[in-house]
C-alpha positions in Angstrom: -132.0 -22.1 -7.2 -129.7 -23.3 -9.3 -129.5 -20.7 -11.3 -128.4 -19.0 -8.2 -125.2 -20.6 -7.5 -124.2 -21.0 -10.8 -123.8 -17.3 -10.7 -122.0 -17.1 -7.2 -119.3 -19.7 -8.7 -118.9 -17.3 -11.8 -118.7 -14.1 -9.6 -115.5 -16.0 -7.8 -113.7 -17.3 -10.8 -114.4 -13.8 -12.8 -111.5 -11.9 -10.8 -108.8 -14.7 -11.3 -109.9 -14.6 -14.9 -109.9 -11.1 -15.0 -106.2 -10.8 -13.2 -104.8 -14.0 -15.6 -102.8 -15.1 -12.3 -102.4 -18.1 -10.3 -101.3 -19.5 -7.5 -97.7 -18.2 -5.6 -95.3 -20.9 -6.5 -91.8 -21.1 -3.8 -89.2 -20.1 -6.4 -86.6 -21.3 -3.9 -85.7 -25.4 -2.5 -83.5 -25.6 0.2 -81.5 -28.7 1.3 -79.4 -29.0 5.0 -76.2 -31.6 5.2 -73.8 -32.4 7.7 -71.0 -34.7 7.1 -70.6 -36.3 10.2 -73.4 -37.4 12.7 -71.5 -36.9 16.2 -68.3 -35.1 17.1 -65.6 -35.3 19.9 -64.6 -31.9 21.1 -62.7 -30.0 19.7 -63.3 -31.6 15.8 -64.3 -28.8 12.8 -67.6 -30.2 11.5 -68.8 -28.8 7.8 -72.3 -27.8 8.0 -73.7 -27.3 4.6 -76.7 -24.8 3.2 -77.9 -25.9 -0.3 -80.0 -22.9 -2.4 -81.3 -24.2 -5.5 -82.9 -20.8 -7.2 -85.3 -21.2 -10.2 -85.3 -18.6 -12.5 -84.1 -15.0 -11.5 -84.4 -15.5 -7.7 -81.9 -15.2 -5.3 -81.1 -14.8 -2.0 -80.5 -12.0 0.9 -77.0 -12.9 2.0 -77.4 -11.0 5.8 -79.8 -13.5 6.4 -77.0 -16.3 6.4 -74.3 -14.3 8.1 -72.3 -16.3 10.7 -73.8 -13.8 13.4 -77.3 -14.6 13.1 -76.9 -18.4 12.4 -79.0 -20.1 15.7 -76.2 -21.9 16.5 -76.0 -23.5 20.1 -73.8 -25.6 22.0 -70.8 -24.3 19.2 -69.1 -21.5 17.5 -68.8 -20.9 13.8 -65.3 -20.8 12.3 -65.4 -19.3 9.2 -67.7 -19.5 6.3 -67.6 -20.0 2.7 -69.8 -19.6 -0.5 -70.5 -21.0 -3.8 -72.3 -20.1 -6.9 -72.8 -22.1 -9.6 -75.4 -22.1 -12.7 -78.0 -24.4 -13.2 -80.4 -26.0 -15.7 -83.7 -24.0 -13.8 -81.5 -21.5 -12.9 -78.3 -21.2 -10.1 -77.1 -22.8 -7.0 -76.2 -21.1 -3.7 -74.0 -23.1 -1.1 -72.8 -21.7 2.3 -70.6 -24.1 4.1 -69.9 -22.9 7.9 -67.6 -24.9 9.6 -68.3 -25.0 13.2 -66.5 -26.3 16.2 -67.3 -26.8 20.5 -64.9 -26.6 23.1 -67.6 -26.6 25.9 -67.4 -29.3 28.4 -70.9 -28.9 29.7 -72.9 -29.2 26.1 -74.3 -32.8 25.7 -74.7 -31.1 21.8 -74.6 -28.9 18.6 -77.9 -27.1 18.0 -78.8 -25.4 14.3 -82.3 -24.0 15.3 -84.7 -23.7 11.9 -84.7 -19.9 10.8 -85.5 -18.2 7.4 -83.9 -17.0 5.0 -85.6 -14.2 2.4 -85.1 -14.0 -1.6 -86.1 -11.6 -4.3 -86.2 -11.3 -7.6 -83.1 -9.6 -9.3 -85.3 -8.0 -12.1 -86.0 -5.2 -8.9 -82.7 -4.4 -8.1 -82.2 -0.4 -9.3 -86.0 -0.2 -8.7 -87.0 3.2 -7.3 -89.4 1.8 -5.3 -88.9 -0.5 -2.1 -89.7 -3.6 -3.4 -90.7 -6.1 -0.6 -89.0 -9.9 -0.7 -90.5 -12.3 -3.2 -91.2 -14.7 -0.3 -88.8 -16.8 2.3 -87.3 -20.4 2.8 -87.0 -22.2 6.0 -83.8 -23.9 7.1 -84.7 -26.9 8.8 -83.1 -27.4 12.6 -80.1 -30.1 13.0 -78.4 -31.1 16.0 -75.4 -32.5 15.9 -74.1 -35.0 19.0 -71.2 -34.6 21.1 -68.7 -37.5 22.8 -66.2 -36.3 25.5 -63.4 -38.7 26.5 -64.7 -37.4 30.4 -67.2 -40.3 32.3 -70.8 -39.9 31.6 -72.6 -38.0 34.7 -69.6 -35.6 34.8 -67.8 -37.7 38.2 -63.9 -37.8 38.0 -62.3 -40.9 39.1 -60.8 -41.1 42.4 -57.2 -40.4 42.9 -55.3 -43.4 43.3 -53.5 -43.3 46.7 -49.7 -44.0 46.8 -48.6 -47.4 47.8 -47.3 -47.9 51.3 -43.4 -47.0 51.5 -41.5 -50.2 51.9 -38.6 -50.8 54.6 -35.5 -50.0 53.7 -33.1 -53.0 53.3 -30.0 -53.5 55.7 -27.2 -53.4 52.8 -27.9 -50.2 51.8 -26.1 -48.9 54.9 -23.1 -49.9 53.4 -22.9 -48.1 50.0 -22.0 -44.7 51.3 -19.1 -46.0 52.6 -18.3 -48.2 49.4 -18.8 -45.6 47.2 -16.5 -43.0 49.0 -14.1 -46.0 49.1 -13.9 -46.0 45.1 -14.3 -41.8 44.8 -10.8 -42.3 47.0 -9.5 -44.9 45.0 -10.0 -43.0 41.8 -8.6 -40.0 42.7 -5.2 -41.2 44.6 -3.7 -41.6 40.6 -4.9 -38.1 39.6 -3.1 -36.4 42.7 -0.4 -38.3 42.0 0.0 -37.6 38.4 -0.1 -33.6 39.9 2.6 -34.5 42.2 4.7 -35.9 39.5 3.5 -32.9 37.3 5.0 -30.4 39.8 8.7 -32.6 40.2 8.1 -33.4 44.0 8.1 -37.3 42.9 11.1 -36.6 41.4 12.8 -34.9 43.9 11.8 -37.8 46.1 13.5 -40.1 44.0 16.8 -38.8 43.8 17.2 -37.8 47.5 16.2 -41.7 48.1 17.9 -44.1 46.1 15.9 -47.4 45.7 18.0 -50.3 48.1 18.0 -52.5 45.1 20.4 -50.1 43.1 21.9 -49.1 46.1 22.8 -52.7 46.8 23.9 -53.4 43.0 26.2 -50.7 43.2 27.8 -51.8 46.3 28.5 -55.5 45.0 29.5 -53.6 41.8 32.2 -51.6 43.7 33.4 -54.8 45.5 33.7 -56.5 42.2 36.2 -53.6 40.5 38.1 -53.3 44.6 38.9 -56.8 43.5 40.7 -55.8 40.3 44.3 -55.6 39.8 45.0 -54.4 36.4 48.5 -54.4 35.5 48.5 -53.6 32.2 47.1 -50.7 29.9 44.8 -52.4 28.6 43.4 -53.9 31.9 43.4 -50.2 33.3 41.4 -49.0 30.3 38.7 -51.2 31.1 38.5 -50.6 34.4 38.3 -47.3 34.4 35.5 -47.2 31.8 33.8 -49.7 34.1 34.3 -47.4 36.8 33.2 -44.4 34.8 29.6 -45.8 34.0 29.7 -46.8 37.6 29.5 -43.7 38.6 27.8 -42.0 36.2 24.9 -44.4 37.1 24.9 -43.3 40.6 24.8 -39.7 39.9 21.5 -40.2 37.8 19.9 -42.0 40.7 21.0 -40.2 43.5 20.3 -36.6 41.5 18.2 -37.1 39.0 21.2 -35.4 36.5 21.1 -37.3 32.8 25.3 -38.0 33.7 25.5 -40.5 31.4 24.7 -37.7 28.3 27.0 -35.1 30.0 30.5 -34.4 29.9 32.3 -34.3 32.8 32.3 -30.2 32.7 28.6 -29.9 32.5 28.3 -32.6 35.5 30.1 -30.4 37.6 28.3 -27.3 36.4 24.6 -29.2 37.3 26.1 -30.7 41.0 26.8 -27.0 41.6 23.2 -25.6 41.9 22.3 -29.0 43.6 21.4 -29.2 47.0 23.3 -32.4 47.3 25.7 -33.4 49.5 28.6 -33.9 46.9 31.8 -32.0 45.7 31.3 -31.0 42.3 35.2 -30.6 41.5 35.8 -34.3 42.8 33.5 -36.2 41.0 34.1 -34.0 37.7 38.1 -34.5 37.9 37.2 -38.5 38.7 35.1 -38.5 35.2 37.8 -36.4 33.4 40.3 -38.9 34.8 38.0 -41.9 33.5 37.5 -40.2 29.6 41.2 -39.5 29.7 42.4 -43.0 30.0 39.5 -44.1 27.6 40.6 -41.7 24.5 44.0 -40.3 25.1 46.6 -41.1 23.0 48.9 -41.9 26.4 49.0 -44.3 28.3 47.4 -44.7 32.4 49.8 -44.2 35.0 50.0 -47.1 37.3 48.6 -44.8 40.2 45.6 -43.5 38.5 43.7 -46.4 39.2 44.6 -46.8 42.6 43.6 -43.0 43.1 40.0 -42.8 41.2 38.8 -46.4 43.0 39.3 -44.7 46.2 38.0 -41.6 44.8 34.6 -43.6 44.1 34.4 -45.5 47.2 34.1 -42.5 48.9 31.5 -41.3 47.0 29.2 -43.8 46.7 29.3 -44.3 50.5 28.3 -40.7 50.8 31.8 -39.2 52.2 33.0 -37.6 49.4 32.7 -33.6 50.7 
């Protein structure tokens, strides 16, 4: 009997012997990282695939293709890939970034799925050579915060506050404040009055009563004069002269006291006034006369140009 099984054991260990192979050995380790453990909406989360190949395996790249990654609750972004060597052999990373814009997931899903490898020695090989074995990924799930209440209810609209009653000044600000638009704008229209000359015109048609009434007590004061000598009729006369000339620039606006008498006469001309031009120039020509010529005044010509002035200050002079 014992002889029996002693040569069943030997008839099973015979055709390892024979083959000098052993056991399969996963040429392939595979590590899964994320670098954050929940996410708001909307963030780009780095999701990680580590490969470490031993020896001259590597890896079927369509498996890890954005397309068939199991990804629920988000949507990949773009991927990148590493290779680096390695003491046992090389490295394979495959970094996906992924992102969720969806309202309604509580989460981000990566379902475990495998990935195949071979052995590069087969590449060229006429023959189909099948995949040296397969790796799983391990699932991940990654958790999702909204800023929206939990339960998906919206607060309620807040309802407007009651309108209070309108107090009783108010009434009274239209009015106020057309008030000061009026009192602002009386200056401008005036400054386009002026602008056009009507204030002007006003002016000298309507002597102000305080010259008026100076330049009646100034006439009284030179009616009161009796100059007998040259001298005295000099004066006079050139006080009689600006007397005159004054009233001319208020009554029509004409710069008299910068004009000779010619050019007075030749303004009072074209006015609409009420005044003989030839008068009033031969009582200024009279006036300069007796102030720079070389003769002396005739008794009478005082006599004659005071009268001449009275009359035209009081408006008769024709």
């Amino acid at each position: 009997m014992r002889l029996l099984l002693s040569l069943l054991v030997a008839s099973l260990a015979l055709p390892a012997a024979l083959s000098g192979q052993s056991p399969a050995v996963p040429k392939v380790t595979v590590q899964v990282s994320i670098d954050r453990t929940a996410a708001w909406i909307g963030d780009r989360v780095h999701y990680t695939i580590e490969f470490l190949c031993e020896g001259d395996a590597d890896l079927l790249a369509e498996d890890l293709a954005k397309e068939k990654l199991p990804l629920r609750g988000g949507e990949v972004l773009s991927v990148e890939t590493e290779h680096e060597p390695s003491a046992a052999g090389s490295v394979r990373r495959w970094r996906y970034t992924i992102t969720s814009y969806a309202v309604d997931a509580a989460e981000i899903s990566i379902e475990s799925f495998p990935v195949r490898y071979f052995s590069r020695r087969t590449i060229g090989s006429t023959t189909q050579t099948p995949p040296a074995g397969q790796v799983t990924v391990a699932r991940r799930v990654l958790a999702l915060r909204s800023t929206l209440p939990d339960g998906g209810r919206l607060p309620e609209l807040r309802e407007p506050a009651a309108l209070r009653v309108q107090p009783g000044y108010l009434r009274y600000l239209r009015p106020a404040g057309l008030v000061l638009v009026a009192i602002a704008i009386v200056p401008v229209a005036l400054m386009l009055l002026d602008a056009g000359g009507w204030i002007r015109r006003a002016r000298a048609t309507r002597p102000r009563r305080e010259s008026r009434r100076r330049h009646a007590t100034a006439l009284e004061e030179l009616t009161l004069l009796q100059p007998a000598s040259h001298q005295d009729r000099v004066r006079a006369l050139a006080q009689l002269d600006h007397l005159v000339r004054d009233h001319l620039r208020l009554t029509t606006g004409i710069p008299a006291h910068a004009l000779t008498p010619a050019e007075i006469g030749d303004e009072l001309k074209g006015r609409p006034e009420r005044t003989d031009a030839h008068t009033v120039e031969s009582l200024l020509a009279r006036c300069e006369r007796a102030r720079y010529a070389p003769d002396p005044v005739p008794s009478d010509a005082w006599n004659e140009s005071l009268s001449t002035a009275q009359a035209l200050l009081r408006g008769r002079a024709q």
